[in-house]
N, C-alpha and C positions, 0 to 999 in steps of 0.2 A: 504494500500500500504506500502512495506515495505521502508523503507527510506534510501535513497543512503548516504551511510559515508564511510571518507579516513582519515588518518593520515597526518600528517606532521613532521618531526623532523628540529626542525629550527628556529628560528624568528628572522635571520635577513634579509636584501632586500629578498633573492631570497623565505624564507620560509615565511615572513610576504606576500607576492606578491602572492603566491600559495594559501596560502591559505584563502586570502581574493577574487580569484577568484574563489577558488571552494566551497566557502560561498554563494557565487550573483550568483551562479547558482544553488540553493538550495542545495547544499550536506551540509550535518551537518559534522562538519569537528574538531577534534583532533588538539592539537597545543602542541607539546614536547619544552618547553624549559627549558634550566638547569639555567639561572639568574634569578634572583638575587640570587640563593643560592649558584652556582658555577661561577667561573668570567675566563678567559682564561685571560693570561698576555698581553692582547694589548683589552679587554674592560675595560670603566670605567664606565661607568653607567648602571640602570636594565631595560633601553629603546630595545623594539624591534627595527629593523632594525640600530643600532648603524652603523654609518661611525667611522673604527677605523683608516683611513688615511685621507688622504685630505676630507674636504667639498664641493671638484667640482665635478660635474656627468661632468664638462668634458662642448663640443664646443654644442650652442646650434644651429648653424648654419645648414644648410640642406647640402650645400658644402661639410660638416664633416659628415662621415657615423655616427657618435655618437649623432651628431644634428639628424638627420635620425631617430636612432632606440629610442630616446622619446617622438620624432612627433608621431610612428607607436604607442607607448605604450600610449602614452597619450591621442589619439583619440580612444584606445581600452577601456579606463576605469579602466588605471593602480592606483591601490594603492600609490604604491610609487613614480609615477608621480604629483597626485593631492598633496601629503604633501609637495615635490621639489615645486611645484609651490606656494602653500603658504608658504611657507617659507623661500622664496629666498633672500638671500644679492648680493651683488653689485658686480659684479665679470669679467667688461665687455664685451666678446662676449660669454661665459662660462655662466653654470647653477651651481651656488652653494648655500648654503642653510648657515641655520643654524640650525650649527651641534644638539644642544639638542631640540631647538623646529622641527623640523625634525621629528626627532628619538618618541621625544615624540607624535606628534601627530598618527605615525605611530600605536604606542603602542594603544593608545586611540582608533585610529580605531579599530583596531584588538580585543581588551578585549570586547568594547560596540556591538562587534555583534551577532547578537542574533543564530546564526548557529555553531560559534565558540566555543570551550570548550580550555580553556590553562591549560593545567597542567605543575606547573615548578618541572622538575624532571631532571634527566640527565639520558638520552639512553646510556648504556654500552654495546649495539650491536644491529646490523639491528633485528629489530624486526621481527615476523614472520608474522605480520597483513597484511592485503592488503585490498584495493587499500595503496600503502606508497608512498610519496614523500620524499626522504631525502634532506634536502637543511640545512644538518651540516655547512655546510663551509669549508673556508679551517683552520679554527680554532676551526674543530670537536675537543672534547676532546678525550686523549688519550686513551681511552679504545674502545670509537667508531670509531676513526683512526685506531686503528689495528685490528680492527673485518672488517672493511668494507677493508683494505690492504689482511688480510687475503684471504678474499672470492674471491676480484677482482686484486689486484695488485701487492702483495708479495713486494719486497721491490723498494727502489728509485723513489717512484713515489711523490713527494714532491719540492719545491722551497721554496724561502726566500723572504718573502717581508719584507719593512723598513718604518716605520711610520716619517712623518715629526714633528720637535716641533713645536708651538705654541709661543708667545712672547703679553705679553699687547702692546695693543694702544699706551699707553701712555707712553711708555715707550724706543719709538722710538723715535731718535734725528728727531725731524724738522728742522732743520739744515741743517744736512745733509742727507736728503731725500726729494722726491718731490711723489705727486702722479699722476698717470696717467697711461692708459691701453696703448697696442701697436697698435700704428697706429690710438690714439685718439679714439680706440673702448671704453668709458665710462672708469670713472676715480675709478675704485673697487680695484687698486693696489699703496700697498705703496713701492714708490721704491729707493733701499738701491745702490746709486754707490761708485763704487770700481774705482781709478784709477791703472795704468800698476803697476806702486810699489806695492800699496797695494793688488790685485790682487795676485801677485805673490808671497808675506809675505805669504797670506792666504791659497792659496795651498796649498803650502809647508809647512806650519802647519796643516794643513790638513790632508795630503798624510802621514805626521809622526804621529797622533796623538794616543790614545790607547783606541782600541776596547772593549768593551765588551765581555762577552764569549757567545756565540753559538754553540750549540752544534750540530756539523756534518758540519757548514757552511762550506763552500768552493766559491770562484769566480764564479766556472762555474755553481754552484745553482743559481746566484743570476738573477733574471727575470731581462732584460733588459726594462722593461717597468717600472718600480721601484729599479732602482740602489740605493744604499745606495752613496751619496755623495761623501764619502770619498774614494772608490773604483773606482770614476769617474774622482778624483783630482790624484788616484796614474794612471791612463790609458794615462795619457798624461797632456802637459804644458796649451793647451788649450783646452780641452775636455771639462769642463765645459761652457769655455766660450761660442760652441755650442751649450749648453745643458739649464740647467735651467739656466744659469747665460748669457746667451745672451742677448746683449744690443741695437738687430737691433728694430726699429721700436718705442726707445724710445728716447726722446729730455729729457733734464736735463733742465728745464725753466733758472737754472742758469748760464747753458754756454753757450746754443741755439745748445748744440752738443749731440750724442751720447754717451754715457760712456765708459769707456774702458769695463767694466765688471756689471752687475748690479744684486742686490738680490732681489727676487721679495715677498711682505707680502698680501697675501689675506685675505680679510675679512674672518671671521670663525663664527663669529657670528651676530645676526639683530642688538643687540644693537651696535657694532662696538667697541669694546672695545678688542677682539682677534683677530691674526693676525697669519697667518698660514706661515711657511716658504716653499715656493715654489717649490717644486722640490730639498727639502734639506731632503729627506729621511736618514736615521742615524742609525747605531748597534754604536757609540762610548760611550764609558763611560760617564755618566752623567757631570761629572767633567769637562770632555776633550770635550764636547757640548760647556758648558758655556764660557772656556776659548778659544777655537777657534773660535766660531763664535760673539764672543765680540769684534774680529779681525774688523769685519764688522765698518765700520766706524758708521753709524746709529745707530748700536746695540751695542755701547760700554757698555750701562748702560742697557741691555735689561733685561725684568723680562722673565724670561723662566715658565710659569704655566703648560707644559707638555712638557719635553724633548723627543725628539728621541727614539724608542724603534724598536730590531728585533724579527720577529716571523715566526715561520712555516708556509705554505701555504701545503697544500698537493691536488692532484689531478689524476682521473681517467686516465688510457690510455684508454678515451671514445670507438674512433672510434674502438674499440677490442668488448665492453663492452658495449656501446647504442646505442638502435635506434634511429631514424631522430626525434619521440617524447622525446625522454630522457628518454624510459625506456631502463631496463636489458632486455635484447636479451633473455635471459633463462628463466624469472625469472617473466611471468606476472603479471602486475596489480605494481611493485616495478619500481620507478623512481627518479631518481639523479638530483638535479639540484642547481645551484650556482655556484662558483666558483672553485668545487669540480671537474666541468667536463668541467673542461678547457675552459672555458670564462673566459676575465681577466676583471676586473673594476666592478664598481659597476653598470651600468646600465645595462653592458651584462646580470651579475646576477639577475637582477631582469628581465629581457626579458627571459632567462630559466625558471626559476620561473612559469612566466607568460604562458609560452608555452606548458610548462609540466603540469599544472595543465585545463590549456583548453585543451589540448590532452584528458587529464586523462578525465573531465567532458563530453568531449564529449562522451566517450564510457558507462559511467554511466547514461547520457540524452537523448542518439542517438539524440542530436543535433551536426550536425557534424561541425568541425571547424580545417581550415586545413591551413597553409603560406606555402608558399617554398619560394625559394632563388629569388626571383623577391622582396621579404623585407627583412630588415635588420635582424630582428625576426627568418624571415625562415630559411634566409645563415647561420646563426648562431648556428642554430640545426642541419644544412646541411654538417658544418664544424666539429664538433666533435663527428659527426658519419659517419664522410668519413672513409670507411674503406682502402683508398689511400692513405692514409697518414700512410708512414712509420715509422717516428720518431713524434710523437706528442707534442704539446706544446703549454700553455696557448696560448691566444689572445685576441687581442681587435676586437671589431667591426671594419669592413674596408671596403669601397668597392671591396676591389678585391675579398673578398669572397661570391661576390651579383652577379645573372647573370649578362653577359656581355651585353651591351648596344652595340648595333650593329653596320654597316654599311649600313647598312638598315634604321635603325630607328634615325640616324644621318641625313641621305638623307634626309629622310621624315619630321625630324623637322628645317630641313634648318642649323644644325651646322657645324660646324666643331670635328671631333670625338677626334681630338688632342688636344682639347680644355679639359684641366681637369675638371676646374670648371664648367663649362657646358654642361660637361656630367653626370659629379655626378648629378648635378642637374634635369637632365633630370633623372636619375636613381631614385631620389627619390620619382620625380612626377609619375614616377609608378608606384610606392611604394605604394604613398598615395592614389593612385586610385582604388589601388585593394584593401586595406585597408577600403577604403568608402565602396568597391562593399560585402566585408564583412561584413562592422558596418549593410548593409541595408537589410542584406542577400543573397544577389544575389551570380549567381553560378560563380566563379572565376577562373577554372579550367576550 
């Protein structure tokens, strides 16, 4: 019998995810990655699946479509779900890891399997092999960014994301900080308040402080799911304090109040010794990091071990260009998946990943294997191959992009439909139902 084999270019979430499931369904499967001999400006280590921003996958709750789409992954036998779970630090109602044991176990899965072949090389254009998954990222390297712009996108189809720094443990006043999660969900946050003065010093050193260079940035690239901070502090007096610097839901043990303003430090690693700045995404100059946000009363003396950095993101106009599986329309057997085609965050990416390589297996096994938009998984592929969509643009997992939960099926479970939380919730339990009626086999459709 001849033996079913596919490539992959990729090994981070969405290429490590691909192709550790078209491994466990016996394809002998190619693994393209260019690290350790080539690094892009926003990795730092030679681990598969690096997280090169925050350490959180985000809400692990079922409420949040993002709690949702790890429940759907993690009962399927996702890769990057089982290493999130062993490796999780404290982050109260949030799933976050630690960032190199993470990464590294990832890796280790990946290299010790016996269907797996990695060769670290760097792809300087879509190859012509097939079955291919590309899951480059949006931090393909340049030569693969314009060969894959070339074929499908010609120019503009790119964003700006902005990595948050890092700061030791220990390095944080206890003083003046207390810890505790919002609303007494588990105590994984060290949290840095600001009173109205200082608050508003720190803006406005903020708002003036001096960028770094980027080359093409502009405002209206910048994904609003990942503002750079300081683009946050020039939109307004209080925009942050909306944003990540909101103080609802947190008491100061010191005053027995709310803060005027407050910075929030998550754990970044198991041993607890780094501290992620929360929602302080940053293009500023190294310099102008250390000396504004030393502003922070907590962080006067903080050791910064990874400041702020900007980087290109680039992505597909999908719904032109993929199918509901995440292949090329024209182009059988070749499929896109990461963050390249417009899912934004790390867990969407590895749900593409995921999808497109059980797509792909399926038509190699004639074991068929199919979600739609009644999961989060499905909506997901449903959404970046809508070809309805006029102006397209990244996204997160959301409910509103999952069928609609009825007035029907509200009747039937006795709610109220106006009820958010309890419709989501209802949304997801038949999520996970059909999900089971998968894991068992059964016909779903």
């Amino acid at each position: 019998m001849t033996e079913k084999k596919a490539s992959v270019i990729g090994a981070g979430l969405a290429g490590s995810e691909a192709a550790w499931q078209l491994a466990e369904k016996g394809i002998a499967v190619t693994l393209y990655e260019m690290k350790p001999a080539k690094m892009t400006p926003a990795h730092r280590s030679p681990y598969f699946g690096e997280l090169v921003c925050s350490n959180s996958l985000r809400s692990g709750r079922l409420e949040n479509a993002a709690g949702l789409l790890k429940e759907e992954l993690r009962r399927l036998g996702s890769l990057v779900m089982e290493a999130a779970d062993k490796t999780r630090v404290e982050a109260g109602g949030a799933l976050a890891v630690d960032r190199e044991g993470f990464a590294a176990r990832i890796t280790e899965r990946i290299r010790s399997h016996p269907r797996i072949t990695v060769l670290e090389k760097e792809v300087t254009a879509v190859p012509a092999e097939r079955p291919l998954i590309v899951a480059a990222g949006p931090l393909a390297s340049d030569s693969l960014a314009a060969d894959i712009a070339r074929r499908f996108g010609g120019e503009g189809l790119h964003f700006f994301d902005a990595v948050a720094p890092i700061v030791t443990g220990e390095s944080v006043d206890p003083e003046k900080s207390f810890v505790a999660s919002r609303y007494g969900h588990g105590d994984g946050y060290i949290n840095c308040p600001l009173d109205e003065k200082e608050y508003r010093a720190f803006r406005e050193a903020l708002a003036a402080a001096e960028e770094a260079e980027v080359h093409g940035f502009e405002d209206r690239y910048v994904f609003e799911g990942c503002m750079p901070i300081e683009v946050m502090a020039r939109r307004g007096e209080d925009t942050m304090r909306f944003g990540p610097m909101k103080p609802v839901g947190l008491v100061d043990p010191r005053t027995g109040a709310e803060p005027y303003a407050v910075v929030q430090l998550r754990m970044d690693n198991a041993a607890g010794s780094l501290y992620n700045m929360v929602g302080f995404q940053t293009h500023l100059k190294f310099g102008e990091q250390k000396r504004v946000f030393s502003m922070i009363p907590a962080l006067h003396d903080a050791e910064f071990v990874r400041y702020g950095v900007m980087h290109r993101n680039t992505f597909l106009d999908s719904p032109r260009i993929l199918d509901g599986d995440y292949m090329v329309k024209n182009d059988e057997g070749l499929y896109f998946a990461g963050q390249i085609t417009g899912v934004e965050g790390y867990i969407e990416s590895t749900a593409s990943g995921f999808y497109a390589a059980r797509r792909l297996a399926s038509k190699l096994t004639g074991e068929d294997f199919r979600l739609d938009d009644r999961t989060a998984i499905g909506a997901l592929a449903g959404y970046v191959s809508d070809p309805r969509i006029a102006h397209f643009q990244p996204m997160n997992v959301n409910y509103g992009i999952m069928r609609e939960y009825t007035r029907e099926e509200a009747r039937a479970d006795g709610i109220k439909r106006s009820n958010k939380a309890l419709r989501n919730l209802k949304i997801a339990e038949r999520s996970l139902r059909l999900i089971e009626g998968v894991r068992k086999g059964e016909e779903t459709t």
